[in-house]
C-alpha positions, -999 to +999 in steps of 0.1 A: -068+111-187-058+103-153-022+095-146-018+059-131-002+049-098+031+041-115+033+081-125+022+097-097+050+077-073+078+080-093+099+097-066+097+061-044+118+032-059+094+005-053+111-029-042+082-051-036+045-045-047+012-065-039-021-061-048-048-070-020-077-059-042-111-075-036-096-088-001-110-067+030-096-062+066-076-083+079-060-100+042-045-067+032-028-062+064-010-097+065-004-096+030+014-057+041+031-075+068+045-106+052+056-089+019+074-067+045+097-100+056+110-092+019+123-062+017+150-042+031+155-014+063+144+015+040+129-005+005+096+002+001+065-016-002+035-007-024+002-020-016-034-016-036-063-022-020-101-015-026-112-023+013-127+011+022-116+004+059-075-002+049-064+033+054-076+035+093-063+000+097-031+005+080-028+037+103-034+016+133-010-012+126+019+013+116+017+032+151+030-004+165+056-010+138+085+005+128+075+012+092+061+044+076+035+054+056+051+074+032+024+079+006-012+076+003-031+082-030-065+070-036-077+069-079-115+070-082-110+067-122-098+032-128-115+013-155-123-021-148-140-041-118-131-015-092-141+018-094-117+030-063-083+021-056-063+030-025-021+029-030+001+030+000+034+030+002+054+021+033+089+024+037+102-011+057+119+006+096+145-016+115+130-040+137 
């Protein structure tokens, strides 16, 4: 049995969490970026997406942004409609 997303990022307190799945490029960015307006300097944001291009993009909008990308996991044994999910979780930086 595969351990779930909740399980393998229990070392990150997560303060705000969406869930952009079935969206692709740009949705889960803007999503990322206004759930971002509701967190904290130093909460962190968890976002699941199932757009194969969202982990360049993320890494592209991050380089602009104070923010980090503290953890990247991707789970290719999910039952249901999707049979990959990317989680990222991004730390909110002063702006």
């Amino acid at each position: 049995m595969s351990k779930t997303f909740n399980e393998m990022n229990s070392e990150f307190e997560i303060h705000q969490s969406i869930d952009t799945c079935g969206t692709r490029c740009p949705i889960p960015l803007l999503r990322a970026k206004q759930a971002l307006k509701l967190v904290s300097v130093g909460e962190y944001l968890q976002v699941l997406s199932t757009d194969p291009s969202a982990k360049p993009d993320f890494d592209a909008m991050l380089k602009h942004l104070p923010h980090e990308l503290v953890d990247y996991q991707t789970t290719k044994h999910i039952e249901g409609e999707y049979p990959r999910i990317d989680m990222f979780i991004i730390r909110k930086g002063e702006i």
